[in-house]
Structure formats: C-alpha cells, structure tokens
C-alpha positions as CSV (number, residue, x, y, z in Angstrom):
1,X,54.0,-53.5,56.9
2,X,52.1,-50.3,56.2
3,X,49.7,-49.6,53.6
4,X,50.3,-47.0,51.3
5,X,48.8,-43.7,52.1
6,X,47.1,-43.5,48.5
7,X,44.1,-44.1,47.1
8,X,42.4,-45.4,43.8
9,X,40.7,-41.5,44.2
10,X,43.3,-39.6,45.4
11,X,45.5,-41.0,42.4
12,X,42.7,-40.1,39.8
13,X,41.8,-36.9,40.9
14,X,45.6,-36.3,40.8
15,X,45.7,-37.1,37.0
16,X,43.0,-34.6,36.7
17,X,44.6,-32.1,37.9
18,X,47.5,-32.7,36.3
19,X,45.6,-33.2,32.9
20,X,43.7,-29.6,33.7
21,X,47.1,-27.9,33.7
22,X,48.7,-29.0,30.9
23,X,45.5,-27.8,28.8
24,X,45.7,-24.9,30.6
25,X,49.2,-24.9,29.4
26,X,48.8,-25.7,25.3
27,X,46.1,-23.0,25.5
28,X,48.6,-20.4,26.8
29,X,51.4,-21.3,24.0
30,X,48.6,-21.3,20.9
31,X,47.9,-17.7,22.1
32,X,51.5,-16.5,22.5
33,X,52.0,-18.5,18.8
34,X,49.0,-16.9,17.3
35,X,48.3,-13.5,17.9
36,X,45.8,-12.4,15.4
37,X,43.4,-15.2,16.6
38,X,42.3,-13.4,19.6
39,X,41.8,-9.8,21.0
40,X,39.7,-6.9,20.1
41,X,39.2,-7.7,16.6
42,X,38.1,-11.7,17.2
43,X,35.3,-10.1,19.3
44,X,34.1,-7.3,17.5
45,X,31.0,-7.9,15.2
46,X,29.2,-5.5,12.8
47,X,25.6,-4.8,11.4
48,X,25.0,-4.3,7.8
49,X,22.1,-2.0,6.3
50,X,19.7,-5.0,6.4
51,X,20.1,-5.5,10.3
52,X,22.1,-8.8,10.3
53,X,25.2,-9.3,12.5
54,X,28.1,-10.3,10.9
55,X,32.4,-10.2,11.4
56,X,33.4,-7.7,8.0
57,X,33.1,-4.4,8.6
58,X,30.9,-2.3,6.2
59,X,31.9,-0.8,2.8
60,X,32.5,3.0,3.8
61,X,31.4,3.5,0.1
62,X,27.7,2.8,0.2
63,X,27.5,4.8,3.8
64,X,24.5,6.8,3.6
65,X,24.2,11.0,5.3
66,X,21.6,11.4,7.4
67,X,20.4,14.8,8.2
68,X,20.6,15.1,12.1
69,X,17.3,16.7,12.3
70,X,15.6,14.1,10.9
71,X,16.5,12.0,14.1
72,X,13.4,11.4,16.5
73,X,15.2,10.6,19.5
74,X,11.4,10.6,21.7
75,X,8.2,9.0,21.1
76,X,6.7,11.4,18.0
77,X,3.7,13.7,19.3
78,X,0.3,13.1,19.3
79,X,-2.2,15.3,17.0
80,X,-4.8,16.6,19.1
81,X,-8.1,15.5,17.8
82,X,-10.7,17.8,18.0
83,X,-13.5,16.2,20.1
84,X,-16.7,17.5,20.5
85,X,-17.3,19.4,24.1
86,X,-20.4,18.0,24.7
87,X,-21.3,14.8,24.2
88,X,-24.5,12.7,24.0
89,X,-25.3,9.3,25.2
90,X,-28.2,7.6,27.6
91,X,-27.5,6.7,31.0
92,X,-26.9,2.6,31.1
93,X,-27.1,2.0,35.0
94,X,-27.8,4.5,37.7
95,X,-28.0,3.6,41.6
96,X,-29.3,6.6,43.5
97,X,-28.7,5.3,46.9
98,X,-24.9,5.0,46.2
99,X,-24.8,7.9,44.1
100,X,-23.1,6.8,41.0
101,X,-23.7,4.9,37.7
102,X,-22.2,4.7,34.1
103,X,-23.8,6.5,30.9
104,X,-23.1,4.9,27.6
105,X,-21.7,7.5,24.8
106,X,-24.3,6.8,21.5
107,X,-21.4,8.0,19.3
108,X,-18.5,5.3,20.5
109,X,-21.0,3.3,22.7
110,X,-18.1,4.0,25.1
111,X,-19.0,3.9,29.3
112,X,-18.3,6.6,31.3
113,X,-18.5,7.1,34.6
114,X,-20.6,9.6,36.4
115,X,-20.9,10.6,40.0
116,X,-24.1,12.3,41.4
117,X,-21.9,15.5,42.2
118,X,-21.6,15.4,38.3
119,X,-25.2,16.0,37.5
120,X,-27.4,19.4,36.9
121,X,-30.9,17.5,37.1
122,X,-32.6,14.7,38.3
123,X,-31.5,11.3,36.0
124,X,-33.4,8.0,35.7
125,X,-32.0,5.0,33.6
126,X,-32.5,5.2,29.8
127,X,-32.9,9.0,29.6
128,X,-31.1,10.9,27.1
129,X,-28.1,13.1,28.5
130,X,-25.7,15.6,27.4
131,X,-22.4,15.2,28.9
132,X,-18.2,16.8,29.1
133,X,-15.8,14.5,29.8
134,X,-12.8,15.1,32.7
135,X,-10.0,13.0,33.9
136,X,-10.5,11.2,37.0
137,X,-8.1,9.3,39.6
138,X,-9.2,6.1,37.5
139,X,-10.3,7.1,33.6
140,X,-12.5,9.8,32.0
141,X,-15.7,10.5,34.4
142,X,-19.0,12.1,32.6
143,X,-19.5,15.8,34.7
144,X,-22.0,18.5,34.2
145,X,-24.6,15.9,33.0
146,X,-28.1,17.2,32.1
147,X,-31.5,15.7,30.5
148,X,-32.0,16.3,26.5
C-alpha cells in the first residue's frame, strides 16, 4: 500500500491559495456593488486657503483674483549695492617666497586674497593698503593693491 502523494504542506499551502482567491473574489463583487466608493473621486484630495489637505472641494465663493503679474515665477532680483571701489584694510599674512597672502578688509574685517601679480608696491605684513576687489576661480581676490 502506497502512501498518499500529499503533504501536511502541500495541503496548507493549498488552503492558502484557495483562501487568497476567494478574497480576491469578495473584493471584486463590493466594487461591482458599490461604485461610488472607488475611482477618480475616492483619490482626489484638495487644499484649502490655509494649506491643509483635505477630501471637500473648496467653496468657489470665497475664491480670490489674483492679478497674473503679480506672479514671481523666478527667484526675485537682487538690488545692487553700491560698494565702494576701493577699499581699505591691512595685510594679515604675506609670504613673499610663494607669492601670495590674505589682507584683512578694516570695514567687514573680511579676508581676501591677494596674489603678488595683484600688487603696485612692495608690501610687508601689517601695512595699511588700498585695494579693488575681482572674482577669482575660487572667491573675491584683492588686485591693484598699493601702500596708504
């Protein structure tokens, strides 16, 4: 006499199966019964004047007009601020054998940069300078650099 081909497993996953189809099943009739429940309208969601999300849609009557051009679509631009040409600071560090150091604004007590192909006369640490300011690869570098 054989044994049967069928398993304590094989019989429960079986049962799942079955159990997984017959939900699947129930599911399908509610929708068919109940229309309204699902679709578009279950999914959409509205925001109210305040920001918060919710499932009414807004009262057309307190819609407010917007004029179009009041619309900034971009980031808003910048007012240039008129920044003195020439500015005066002391030079912080200097290292003439590399040929470069940093001079320290007295106004912002900002650092610049400054390159030895920046100055117009000889520069020692501490001395007072007059400076411009350019845009280098890295940040604003101090050029045409001269002793008060």
């Amino acid at each position: 006499m054989a044994k049967s081909q069928e398993t304590y497993n094989k019989k429960e996953k079986e049962k799942k199966r079955l159990k997984k189809r017959q939900d699947k099943n129930l599911k399908m009739e509610e929708r068919k019964s109940n229309p309204t429940a699902s679709g578009l309208d279950a999914m959409m969601a509205y925001v109210d004047e305040n920001g918060h999300i919710s499932d009414t849609p807004p009262d057309p009557a307190t819609k407010k007009k917007i004029a179009l051009s009041s619309i900034e679509i971009s980031v808003p631009k910048r007012v240039e601020e008129e920044m003195p040409a020439v500015r005066v600071g002391r030079i912080d560090f200097f290292n003439h054998q590399k040929g470069f150091g940093f001079i320290k604004e007295n106004e912002t007590q900002e650092k610049y940069f400054v390159h030895v192909h920046g100055l117009l006369q000889e520069v020692e640490e501490g001395n007072a300078v007059s400076f411009e300011l350019e845009r280098g690869m890295k940040g604003m570098n101090a050029v045409r650099v001269k002793k008060i």
